[in-house]
OpenMM code with the backbone's topology and positions (N, CA, C; nanometers):
from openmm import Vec3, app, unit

residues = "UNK UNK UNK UNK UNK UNK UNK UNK UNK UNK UNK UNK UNK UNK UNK UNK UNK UNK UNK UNK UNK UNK UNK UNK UNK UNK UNK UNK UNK UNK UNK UNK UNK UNK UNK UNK UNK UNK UNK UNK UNK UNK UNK UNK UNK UNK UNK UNK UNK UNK UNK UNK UNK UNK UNK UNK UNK UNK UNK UNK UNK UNK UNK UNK UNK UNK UNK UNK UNK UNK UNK UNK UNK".split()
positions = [
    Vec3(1.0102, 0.5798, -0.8398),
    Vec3(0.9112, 0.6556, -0.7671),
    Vec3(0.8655, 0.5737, -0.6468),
    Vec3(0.8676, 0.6458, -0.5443),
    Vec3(0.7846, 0.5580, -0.4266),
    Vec3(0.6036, 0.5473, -0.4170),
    Vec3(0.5681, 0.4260, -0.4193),
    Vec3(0.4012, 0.4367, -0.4636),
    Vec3(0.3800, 0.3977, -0.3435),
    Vec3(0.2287, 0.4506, -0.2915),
    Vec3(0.1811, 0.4224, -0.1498),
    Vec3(0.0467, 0.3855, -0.2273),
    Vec3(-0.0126, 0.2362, -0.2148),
    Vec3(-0.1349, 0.2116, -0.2138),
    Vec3(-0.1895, 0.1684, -0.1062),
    Vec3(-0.3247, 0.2224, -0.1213),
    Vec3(-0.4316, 0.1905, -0.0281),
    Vec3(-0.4950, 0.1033, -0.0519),
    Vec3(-0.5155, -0.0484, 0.0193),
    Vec3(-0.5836, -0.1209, -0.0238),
    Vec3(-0.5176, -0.2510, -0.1633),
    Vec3(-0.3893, -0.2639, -0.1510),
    Vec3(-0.2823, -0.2888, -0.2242),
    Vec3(-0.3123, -0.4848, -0.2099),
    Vec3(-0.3564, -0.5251, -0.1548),
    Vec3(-0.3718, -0.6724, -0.1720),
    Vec3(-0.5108, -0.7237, -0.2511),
    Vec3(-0.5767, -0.6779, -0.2737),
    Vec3(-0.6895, -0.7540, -0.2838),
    Vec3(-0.7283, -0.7028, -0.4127),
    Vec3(-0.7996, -0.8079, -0.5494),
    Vec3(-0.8619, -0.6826, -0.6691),
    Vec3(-0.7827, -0.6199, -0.7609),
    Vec3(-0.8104, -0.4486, -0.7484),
    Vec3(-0.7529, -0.4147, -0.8519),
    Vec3(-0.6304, -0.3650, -0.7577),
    Vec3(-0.6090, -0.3344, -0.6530),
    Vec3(-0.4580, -0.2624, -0.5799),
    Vec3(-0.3551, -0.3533, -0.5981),
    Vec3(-0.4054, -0.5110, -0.6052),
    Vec3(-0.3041, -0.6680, -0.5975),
    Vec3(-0.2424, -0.5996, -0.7521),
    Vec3(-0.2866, -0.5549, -0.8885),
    Vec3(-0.2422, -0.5540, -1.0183),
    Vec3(-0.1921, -0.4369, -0.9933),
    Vec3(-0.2232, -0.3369, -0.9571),
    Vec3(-0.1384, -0.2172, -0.9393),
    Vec3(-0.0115, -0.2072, -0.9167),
    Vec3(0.0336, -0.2527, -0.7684),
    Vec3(0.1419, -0.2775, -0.6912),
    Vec3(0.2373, -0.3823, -0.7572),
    Vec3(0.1498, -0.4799, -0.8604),
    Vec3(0.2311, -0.5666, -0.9140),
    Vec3(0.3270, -0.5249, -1.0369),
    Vec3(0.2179, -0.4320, -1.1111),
    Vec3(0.2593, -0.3332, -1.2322),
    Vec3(0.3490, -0.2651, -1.1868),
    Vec3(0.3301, -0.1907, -1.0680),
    Vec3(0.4439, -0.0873, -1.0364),
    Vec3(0.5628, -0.1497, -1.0055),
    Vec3(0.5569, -0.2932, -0.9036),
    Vec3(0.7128, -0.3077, -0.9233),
    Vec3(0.7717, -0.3956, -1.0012),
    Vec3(0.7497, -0.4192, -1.1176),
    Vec3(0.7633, -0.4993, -1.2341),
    Vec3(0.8020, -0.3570, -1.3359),
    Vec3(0.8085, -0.1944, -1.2775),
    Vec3(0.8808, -0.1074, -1.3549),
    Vec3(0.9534, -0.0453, -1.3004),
    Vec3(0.9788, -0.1091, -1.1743),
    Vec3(1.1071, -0.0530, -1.0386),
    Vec3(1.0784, 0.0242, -0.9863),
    Vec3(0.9191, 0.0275, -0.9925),
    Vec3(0.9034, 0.1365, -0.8455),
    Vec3(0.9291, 0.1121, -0.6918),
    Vec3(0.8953, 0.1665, -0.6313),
    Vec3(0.9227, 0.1356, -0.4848),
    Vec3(0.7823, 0.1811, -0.4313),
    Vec3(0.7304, 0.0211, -0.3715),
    Vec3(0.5933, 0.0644, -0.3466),
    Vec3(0.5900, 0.0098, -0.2280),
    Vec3(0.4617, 0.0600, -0.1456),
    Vec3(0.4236, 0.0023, 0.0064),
    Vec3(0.2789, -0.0054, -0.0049),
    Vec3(0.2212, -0.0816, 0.0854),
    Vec3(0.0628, -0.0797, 0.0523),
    Vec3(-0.0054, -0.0460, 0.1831),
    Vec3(-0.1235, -0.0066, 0.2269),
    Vec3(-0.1376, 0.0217, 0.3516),
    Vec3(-0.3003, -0.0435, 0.3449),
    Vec3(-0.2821, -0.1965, 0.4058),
    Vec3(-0.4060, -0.2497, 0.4619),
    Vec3(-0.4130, -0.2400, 0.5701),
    Vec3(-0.5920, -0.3333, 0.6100),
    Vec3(-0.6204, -0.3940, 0.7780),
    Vec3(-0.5424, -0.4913, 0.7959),
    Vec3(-0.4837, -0.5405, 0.6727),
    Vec3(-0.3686, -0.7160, 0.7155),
    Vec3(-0.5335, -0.8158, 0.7487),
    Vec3(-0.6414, -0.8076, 0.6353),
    Vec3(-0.7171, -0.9115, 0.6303),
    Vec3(-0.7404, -0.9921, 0.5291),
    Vec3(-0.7063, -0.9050, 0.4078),
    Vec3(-0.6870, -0.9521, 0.2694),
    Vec3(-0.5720, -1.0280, 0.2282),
    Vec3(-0.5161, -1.0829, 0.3413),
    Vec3(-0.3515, -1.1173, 0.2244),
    Vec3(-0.2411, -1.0833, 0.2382),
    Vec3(-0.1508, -1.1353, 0.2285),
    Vec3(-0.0174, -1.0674, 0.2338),
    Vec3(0.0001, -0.9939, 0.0400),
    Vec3(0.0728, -0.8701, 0.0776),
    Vec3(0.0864, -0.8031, -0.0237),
    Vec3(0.1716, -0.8823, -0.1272),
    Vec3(0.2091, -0.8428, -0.2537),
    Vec3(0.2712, -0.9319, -0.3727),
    Vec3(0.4520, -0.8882, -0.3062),
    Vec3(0.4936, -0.9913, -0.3594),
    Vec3(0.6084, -1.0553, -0.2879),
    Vec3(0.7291, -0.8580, -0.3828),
    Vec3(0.7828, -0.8076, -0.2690),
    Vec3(0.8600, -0.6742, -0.3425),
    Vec3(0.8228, -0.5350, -0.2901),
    Vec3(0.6634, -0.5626, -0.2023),
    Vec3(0.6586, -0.4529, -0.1658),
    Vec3(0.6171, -0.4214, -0.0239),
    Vec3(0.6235, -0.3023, 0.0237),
    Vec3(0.6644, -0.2951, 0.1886),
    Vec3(0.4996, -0.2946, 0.2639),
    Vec3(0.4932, -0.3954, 0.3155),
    Vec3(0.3580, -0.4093, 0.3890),
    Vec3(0.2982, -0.3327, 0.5469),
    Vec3(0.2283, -0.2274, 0.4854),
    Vec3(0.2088, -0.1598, 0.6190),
    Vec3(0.0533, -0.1832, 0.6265),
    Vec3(0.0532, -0.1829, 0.7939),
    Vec3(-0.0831, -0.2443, 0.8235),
    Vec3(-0.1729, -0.1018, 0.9199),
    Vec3(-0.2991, -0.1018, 0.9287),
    Vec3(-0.3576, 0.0030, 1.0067),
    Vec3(-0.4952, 0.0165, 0.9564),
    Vec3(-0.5562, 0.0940, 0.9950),
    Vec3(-0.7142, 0.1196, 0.9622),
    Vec3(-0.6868, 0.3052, 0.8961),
    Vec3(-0.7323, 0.2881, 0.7709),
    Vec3(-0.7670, 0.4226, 0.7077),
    Vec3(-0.8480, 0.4725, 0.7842),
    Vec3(-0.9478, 0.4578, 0.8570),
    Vec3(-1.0558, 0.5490, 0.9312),
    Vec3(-0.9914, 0.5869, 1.0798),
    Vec3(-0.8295, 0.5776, 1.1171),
    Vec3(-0.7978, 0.6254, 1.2414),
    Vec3(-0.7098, 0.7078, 1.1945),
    Vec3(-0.7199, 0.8490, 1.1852),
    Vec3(-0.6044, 0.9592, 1.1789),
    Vec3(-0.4453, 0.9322, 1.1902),
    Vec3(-0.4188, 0.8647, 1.3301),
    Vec3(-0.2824, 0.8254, 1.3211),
    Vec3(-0.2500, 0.6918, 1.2937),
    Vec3(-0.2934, 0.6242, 1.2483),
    Vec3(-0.2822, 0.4960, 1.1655),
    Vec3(-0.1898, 0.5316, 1.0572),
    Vec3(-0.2007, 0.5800, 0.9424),
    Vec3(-0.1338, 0.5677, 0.8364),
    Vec3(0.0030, 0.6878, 0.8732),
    Vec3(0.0434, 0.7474, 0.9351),
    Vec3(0.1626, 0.8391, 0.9609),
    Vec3(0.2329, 0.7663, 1.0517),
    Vec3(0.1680, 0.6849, 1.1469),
    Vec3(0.2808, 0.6069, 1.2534),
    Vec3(0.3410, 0.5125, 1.1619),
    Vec3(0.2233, 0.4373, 1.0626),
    Vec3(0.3057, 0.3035, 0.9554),
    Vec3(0.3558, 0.3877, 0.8703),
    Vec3(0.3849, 0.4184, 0.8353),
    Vec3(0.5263, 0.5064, 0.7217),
    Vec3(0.6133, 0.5485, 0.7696),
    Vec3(0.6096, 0.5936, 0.9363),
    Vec3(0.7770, 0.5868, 0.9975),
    Vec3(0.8287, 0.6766, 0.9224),
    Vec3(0.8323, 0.7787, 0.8537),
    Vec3(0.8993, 0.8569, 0.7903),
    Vec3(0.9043, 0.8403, 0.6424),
    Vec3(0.8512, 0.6882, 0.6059),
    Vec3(0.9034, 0.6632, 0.4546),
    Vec3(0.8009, 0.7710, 0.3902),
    Vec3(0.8523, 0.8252, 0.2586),
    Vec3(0.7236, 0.9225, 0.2485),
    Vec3(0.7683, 0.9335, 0.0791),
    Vec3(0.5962, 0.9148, 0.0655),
    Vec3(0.5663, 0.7995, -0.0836),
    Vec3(0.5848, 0.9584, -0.1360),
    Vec3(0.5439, 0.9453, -0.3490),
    Vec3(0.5564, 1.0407, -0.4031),
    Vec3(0.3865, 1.0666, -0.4570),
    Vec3(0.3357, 0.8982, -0.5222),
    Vec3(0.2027, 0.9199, -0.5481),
    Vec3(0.1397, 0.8284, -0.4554),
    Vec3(-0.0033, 0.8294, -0.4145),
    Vec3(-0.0834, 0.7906, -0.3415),
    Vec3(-0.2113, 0.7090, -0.4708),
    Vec3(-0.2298, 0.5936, -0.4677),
    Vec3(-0.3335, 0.5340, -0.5407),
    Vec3(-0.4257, 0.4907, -0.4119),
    Vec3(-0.5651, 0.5079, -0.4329),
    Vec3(-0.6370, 0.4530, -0.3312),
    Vec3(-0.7142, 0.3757, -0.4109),
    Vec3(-0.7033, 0.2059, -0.3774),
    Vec3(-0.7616, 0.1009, -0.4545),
    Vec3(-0.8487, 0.0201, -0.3486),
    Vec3(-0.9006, 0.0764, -0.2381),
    Vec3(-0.9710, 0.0217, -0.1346),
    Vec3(-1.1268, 0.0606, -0.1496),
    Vec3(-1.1517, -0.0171, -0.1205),
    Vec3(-1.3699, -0.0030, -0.0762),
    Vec3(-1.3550, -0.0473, 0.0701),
    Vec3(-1.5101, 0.0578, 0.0274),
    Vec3(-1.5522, 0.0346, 0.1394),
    Vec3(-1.7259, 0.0317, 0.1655),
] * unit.nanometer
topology = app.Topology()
chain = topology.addChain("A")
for resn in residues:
    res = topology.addResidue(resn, chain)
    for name in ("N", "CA", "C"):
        topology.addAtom(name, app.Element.getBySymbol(name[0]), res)
């Protein structure tokens, strides 16, 4: 499955993304790139959730199946 988390480095998204590809998912995470580099396996996309075309320009077409949102704010 392709997993798109929000907020994928930091907390609880860092165990998520880790869980998921430790069962062969195919995951990407979509931070600001202030928290961290994501866990070593999954595709690091960077942008601000609060700008409309932020998260559709970073996915380039890749296009997830579930969406976890593990970000605060």
């Amino acid at each position: 499955m392709r997993l798109l988390v929000l907020g994928g480095t930091h907390l609880l998204g860092r165990h998520v993304v880790t869980a998921a590809l430790e069962r062969g998912h195919e995951v990407a995470t979509f931070t600001r790139g202030v928290s961290g580099a994501p866990p070593t396996g999954s595709r690091a996309l960077i942008g601000d959730r609060d700008d409309p075309v932020a998260l559709p320009a970073a996915l380039d077409g890749w296009v997830p199946e579930l969406v976890v949102d593990t970000s605060c704010q």
